[in-house]
C-alpha positions as CSV (number, residue, x, y, z in Angstrom):
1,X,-0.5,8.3,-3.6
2,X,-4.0,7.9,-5.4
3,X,-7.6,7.1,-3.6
4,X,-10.5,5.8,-5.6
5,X,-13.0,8.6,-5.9
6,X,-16.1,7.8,-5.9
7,X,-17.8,11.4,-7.1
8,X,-17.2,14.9,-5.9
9,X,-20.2,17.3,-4.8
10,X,-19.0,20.8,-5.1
11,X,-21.6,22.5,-2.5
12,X,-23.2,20.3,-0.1
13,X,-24.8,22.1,2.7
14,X,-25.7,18.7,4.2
15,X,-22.0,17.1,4.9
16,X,-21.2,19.7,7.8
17,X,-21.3,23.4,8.9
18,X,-22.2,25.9,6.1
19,X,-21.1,25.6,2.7
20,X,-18.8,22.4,2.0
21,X,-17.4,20.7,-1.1
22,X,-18.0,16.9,-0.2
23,X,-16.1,13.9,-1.4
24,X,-16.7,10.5,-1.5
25,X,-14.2,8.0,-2.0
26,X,-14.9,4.6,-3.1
27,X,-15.1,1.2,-0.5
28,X,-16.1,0.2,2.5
29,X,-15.4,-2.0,5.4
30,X,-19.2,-3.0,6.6
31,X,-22.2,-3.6,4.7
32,X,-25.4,-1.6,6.3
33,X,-29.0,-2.6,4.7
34,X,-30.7,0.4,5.2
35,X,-27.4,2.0,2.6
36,X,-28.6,4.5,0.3
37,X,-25.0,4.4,-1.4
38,X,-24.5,0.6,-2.1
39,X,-22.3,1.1,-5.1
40,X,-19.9,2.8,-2.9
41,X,-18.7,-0.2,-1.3
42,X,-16.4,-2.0,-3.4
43,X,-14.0,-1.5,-5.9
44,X,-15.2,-2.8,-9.6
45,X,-13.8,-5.7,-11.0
46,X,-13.8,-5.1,-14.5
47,X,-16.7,-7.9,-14.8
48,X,-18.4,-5.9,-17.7
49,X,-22.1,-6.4,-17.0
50,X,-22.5,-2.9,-17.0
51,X,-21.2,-2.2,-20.4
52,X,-23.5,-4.3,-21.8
53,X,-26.6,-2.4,-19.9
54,X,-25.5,0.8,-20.7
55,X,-28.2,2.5,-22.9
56,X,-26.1,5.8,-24.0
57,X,-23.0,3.8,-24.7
58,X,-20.8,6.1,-22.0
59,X,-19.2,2.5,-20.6
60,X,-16.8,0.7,-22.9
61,X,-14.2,-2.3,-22.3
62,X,-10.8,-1.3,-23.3
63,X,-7.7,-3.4,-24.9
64,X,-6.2,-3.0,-21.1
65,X,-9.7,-5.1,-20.1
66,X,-10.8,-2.7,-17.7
67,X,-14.1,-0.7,-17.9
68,X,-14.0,2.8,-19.4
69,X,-15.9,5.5,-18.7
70,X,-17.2,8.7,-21.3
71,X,-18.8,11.1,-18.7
72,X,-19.8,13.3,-22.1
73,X,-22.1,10.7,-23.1
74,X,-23.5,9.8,-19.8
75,X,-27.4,10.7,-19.2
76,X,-27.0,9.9,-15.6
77,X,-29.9,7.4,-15.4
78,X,-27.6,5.0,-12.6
79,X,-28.7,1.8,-14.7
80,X,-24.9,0.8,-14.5
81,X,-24.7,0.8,-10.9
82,X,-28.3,-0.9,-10.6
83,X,-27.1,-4.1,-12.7
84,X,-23.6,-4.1,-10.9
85,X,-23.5,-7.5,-9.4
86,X,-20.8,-6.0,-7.3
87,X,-21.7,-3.2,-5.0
88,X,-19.9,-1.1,-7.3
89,X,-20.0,1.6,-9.9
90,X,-17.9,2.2,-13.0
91,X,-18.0,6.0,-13.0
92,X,-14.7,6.5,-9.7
93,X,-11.5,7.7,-10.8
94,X,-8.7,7.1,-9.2
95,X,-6.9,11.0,-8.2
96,X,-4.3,11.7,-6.0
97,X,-4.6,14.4,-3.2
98,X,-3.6,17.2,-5.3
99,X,-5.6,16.5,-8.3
100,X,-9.0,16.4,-5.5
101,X,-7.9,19.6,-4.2
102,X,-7.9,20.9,-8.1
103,X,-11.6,20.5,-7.9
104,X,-11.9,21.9,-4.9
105,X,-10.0,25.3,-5.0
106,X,-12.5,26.0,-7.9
107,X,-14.9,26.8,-4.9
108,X,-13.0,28.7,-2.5
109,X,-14.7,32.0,-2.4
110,X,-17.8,30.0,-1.4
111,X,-17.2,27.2,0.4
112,X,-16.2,26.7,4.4
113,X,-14.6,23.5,4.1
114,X,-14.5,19.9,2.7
115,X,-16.2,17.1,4.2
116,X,-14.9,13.7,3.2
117,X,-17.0,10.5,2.9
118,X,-17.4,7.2,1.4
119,X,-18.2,4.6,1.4
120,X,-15.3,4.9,4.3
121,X,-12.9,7.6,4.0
122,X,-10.5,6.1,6.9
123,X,-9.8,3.3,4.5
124,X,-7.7,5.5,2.9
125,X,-5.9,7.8,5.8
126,X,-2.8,8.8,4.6
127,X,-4.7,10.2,1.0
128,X,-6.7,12.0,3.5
129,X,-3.8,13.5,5.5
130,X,-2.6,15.1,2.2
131,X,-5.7,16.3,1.3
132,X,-5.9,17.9,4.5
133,X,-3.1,19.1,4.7
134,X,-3.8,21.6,1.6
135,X,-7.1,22.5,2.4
136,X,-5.6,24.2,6.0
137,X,-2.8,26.0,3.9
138,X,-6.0,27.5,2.0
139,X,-8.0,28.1,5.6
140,X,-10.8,25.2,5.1
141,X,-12.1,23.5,7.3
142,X,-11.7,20.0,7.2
143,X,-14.2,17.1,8.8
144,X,-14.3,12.9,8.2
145,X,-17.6,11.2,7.8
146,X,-17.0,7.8,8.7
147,X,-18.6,5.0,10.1
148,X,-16.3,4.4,13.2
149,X,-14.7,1.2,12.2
150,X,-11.2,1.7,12.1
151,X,-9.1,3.7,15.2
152,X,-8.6,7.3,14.9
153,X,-6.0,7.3,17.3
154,X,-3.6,5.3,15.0
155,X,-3.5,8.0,13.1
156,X,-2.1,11.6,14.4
157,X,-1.0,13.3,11.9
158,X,-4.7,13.1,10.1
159,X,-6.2,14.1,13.7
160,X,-3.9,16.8,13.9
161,X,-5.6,18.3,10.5
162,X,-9.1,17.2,11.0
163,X,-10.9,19.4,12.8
164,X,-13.5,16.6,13.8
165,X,-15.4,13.7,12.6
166,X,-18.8,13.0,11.7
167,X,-19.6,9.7,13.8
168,X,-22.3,7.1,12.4
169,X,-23.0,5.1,15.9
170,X,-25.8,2.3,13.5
171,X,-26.5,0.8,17.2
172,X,-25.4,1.1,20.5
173,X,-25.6,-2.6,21.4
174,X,-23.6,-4.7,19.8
175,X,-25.3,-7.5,18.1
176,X,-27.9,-4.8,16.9
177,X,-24.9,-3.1,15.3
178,X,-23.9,-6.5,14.0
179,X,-27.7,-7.0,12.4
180,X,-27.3,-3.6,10.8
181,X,-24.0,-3.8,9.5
182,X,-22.5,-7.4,9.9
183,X,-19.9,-6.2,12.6
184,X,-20.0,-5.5,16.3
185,X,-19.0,-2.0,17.5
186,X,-16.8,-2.2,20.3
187,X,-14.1,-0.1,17.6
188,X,-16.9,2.5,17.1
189,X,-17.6,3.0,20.7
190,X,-13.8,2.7,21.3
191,X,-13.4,5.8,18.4
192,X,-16.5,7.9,20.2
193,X,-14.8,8.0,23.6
194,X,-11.3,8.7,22.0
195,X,-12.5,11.4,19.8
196,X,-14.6,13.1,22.6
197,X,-11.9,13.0,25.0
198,X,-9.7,15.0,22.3
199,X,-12.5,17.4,21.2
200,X,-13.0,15.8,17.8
201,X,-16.1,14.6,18.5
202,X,-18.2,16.6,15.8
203,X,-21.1,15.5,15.0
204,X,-23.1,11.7,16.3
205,X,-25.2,10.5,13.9
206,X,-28.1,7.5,13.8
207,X,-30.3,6.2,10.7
208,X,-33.4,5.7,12.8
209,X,-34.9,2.2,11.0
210,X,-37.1,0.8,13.9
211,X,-37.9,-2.6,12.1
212,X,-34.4,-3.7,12.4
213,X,-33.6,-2.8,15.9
214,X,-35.5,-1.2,19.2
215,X,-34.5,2.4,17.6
216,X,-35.9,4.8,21.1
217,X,-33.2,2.0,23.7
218,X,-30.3,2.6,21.5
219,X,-30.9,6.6,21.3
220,X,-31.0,6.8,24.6
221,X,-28.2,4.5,25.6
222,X,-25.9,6.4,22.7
223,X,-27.0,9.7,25.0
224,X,-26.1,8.2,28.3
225,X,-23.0,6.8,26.8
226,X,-22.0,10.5,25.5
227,X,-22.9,12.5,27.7
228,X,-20.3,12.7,30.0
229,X,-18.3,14.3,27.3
230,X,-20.1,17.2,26.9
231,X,-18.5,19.1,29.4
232,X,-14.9,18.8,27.1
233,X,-16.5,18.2,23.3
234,X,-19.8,20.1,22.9
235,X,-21.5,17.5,20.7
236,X,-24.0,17.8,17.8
237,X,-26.3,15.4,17.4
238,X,-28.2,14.3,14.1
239,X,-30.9,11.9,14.3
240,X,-31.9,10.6,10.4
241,X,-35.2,9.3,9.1
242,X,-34.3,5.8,7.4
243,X,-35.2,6.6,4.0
244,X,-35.6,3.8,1.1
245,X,-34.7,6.0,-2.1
246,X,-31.0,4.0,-3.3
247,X,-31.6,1.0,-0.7
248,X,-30.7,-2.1,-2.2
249,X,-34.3,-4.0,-3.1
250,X,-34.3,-6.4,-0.6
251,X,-34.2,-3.6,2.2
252,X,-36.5,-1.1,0.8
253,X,-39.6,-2.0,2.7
254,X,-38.1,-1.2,6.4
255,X,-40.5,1.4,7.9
256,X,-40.3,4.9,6.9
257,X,-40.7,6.6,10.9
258,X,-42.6,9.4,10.7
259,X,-41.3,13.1,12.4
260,X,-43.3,12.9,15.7
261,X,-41.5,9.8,16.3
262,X,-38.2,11.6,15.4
263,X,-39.3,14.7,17.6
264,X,-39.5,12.2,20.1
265,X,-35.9,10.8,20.0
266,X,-34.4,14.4,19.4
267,X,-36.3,15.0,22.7
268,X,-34.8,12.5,24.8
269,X,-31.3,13.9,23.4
270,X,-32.1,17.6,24.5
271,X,-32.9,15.9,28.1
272,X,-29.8,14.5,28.3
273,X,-28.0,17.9,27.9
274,X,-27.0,17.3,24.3
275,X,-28.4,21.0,22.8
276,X,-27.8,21.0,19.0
277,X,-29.8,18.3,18.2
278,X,-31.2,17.8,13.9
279,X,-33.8,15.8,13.1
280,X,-34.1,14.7,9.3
């Protein structure tokens, strides 16, 4: 069993409580235009443009016609991933659970847990049951950032290993999800309610971009939606400044909001009982 791995961050103090390795695998199953990680979402298909872009020479074709990568001669400048016609990046491996958890033990002494990410990490459950699996032998914690789009409660044996997810909700209505992301998310509600209701409700997350959809409605609607829970699943809240650094170019000029306007939102959170509220 192998995922595609898109990069592992040893210490991330960003991807969940205290100090967390964080990895990313490759793919996803939507396509949000605010995304700061666009060559995360699909798989590379050996086209070969960015071979020819490469400026240290770390990419090469081999005889098998599939890209190769030479991380020894990489400068890390990301031109291959800018030219990639393909959402895509020739620098993922592909590893199987215990060859992740390699890198991970490495870090043990210092790290609470992993985090896993993406692109979409449920893509791949059963590579993340595995790797979950050894990180509780080790006493890690284990937590899945993901953006709600396919059903946690398919899966048991992950949820009975995870101890929560990290819930991207784009939009609470649905065709301003859909403007976001392409899809409707009646599945991401679906997975909100389901994971609450089983205390595995982490962490809710929203990318604050108020020139693609009425930003302050859907805060509050995403509180009154959760906040019934609260007496089973104490859940955190993290409300995120839309950002343009690694947006694709034709979605880098959305409205940077500013932190009074993201006091604002966290605000109507706290009202609504919701008491561990982040603003970034």
């Amino acid at each position: 069993m192998k995922a595609v791995v898109n990069r592992i961050i040893p210490f991330s103090s960003v991807d969940g409580p205290g100090n967390r390795t964080a990895i990313f695998l490759q793919g996803c199953n939507i396509n949000c235009k605010y995304c700061h990680n666009p060559e995360t979402r699909k798989m590379c298909v050996q086209c070969g443009t960015c071979v020819k872009n490469c400026p240290a020479g770390a990419l090469s074709m081999g005889t098998d016609g599939k890209v190769k990568f030479d991380p020894a001669k990489c400068v890390q400048c990301d031109t291959c991933i800018h030219v990639c016609p393909n959402d895509s990046s020739p620098r993922t491996c592909e590893m199987t659970p215990e060859e992740v958890y390699e890198r991970v033990k490495k870090q043990i002494p210092f790290i609470r847990g992993i985090s896993v990410s993406g692109g979409e990490c449920m893509l791949q459950p059963e590579f993340l049951t595995e790797l979950f699996r050894l990180a509780k032998k080790d006493g890690l914690g284990t937590l899945i950032d993901s953006n709600g789009m396919v059903p946690f409660e398919n899966y048991p044996e992950l949820m009975e290993v995870a101890d929560g997810v990290m819930l991207d909700i784009k939009a609470f209505e649905a065709e301003e999800h859909k403007k976001v992301t392409g899809y409707t998310n009646e599945m991401v509600l679906q997975n909100a309610v389901y994971l609450a209701k089983t205390s595995k409700l982490y962490e809710v997350r929203a990318v604050i971009v108020p020139d693609l959809y009425d930003t302050e409605k859907s805060v509050r609607e995403i509180g009154d939606f959760l906040a019934p829970y609260l007496k089973i699943n104490d859940i955190r809240v993290k409300i995120i400044a839309y950002r343009p650094m690694g947006v694709r170019e034709e979605y880098s000029h959305f409205q940077v909001p500013g932190q009074d306007y993201l006091a604002h939102l966290g605000k109507i959170m706290e009202e609504k009982g919701f008491t561990h509220v982040t603003l970034i």
